[in-house]
N, C-alpha and C positions, 0 to 999 in steps of 0.2 A: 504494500500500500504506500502511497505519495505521501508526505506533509506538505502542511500549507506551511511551515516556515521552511526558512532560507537552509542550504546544510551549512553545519559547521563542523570544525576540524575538530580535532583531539584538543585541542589549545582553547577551545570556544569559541574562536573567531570566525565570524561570519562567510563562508565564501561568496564572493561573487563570481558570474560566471562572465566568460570574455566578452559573449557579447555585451554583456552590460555594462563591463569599463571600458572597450569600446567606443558604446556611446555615451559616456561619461567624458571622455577625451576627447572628443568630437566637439564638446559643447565648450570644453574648455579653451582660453584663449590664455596666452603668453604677451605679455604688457610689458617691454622692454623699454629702456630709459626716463625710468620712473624718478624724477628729481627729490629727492628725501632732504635735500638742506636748497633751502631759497634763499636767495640772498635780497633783502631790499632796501637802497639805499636812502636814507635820508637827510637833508642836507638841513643844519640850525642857522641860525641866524647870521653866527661867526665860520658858515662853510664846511664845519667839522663834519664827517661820514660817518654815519651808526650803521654797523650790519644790523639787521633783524635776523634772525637764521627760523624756521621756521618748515616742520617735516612733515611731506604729506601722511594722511592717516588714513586705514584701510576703507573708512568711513567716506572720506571726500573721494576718494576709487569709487567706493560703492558708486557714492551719489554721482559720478560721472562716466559712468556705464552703465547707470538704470536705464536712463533712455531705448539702450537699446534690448532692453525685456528682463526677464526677473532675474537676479543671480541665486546660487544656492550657495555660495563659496567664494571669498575671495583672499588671498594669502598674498602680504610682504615676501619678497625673496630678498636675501643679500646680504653683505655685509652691513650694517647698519652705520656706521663711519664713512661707506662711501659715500660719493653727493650721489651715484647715480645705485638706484636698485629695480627689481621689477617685481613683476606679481602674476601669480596664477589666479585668473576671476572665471569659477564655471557658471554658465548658464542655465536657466531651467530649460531650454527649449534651442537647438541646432539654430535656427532663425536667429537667437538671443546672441549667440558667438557670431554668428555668420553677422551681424549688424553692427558688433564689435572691431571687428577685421576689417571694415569700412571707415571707423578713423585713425587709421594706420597715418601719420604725421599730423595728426591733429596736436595743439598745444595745448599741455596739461602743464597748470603751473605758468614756468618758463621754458620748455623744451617739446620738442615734436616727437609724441612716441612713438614705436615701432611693436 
């Protein structure tokens, strides 16, 4: 006889089956040069320069990938020290990434992702 749950291993953990990371991977998109330190200059009265440094958050991702349909997942990659890092953001729906991959040099921040 079948079960209605998922099998799992000797370990408990869930297996999934390929087609289904598969399409798990499909939906996901790769967000390369991710700007994590912004620099913004401000000039006072006597000309002095202040950085502002200021690091995006998986939240402003979020919210600048909604647009193009629901995410289920999205993940920092990188060093954290670099200025530049990326992220893994999956979609609910192939359409969700496939609308994603349409702002390939769009500016995020300061910099045109890839």
């Amino acid at each position: 006889s079948s079960s209605i749950f998922p099998a799992t291993s000797a370990s408990g953990i869930t297996a999934i089956s390929n087609a289904q990371k598969a399409e798990e991977v499909a939906r996901t998109v790769y967000v390369g040069n991710v700007n994590s330190q912004v620099h913004i200059n401000i000039l006072d009265p006597k000309l002095i320069q202040l950085a502002i440094r200021k690091q995006i958050s998986t939240e402003q991702l979020i919210n600048f990938f909604a647009r193009c349909g629901p995410i289920t997942y999205c993940r920092m990659a990188g060093d954290e020290s670099h200025p530049s890092r990326f992220a893994f953001i999956e979609f609910a729906t192939l359409t969700g990434a496939q609308a994603a991959m349409l702002l390939n040099g769009t500016t995020l921040l300061d910099r045109p992702i890839k």
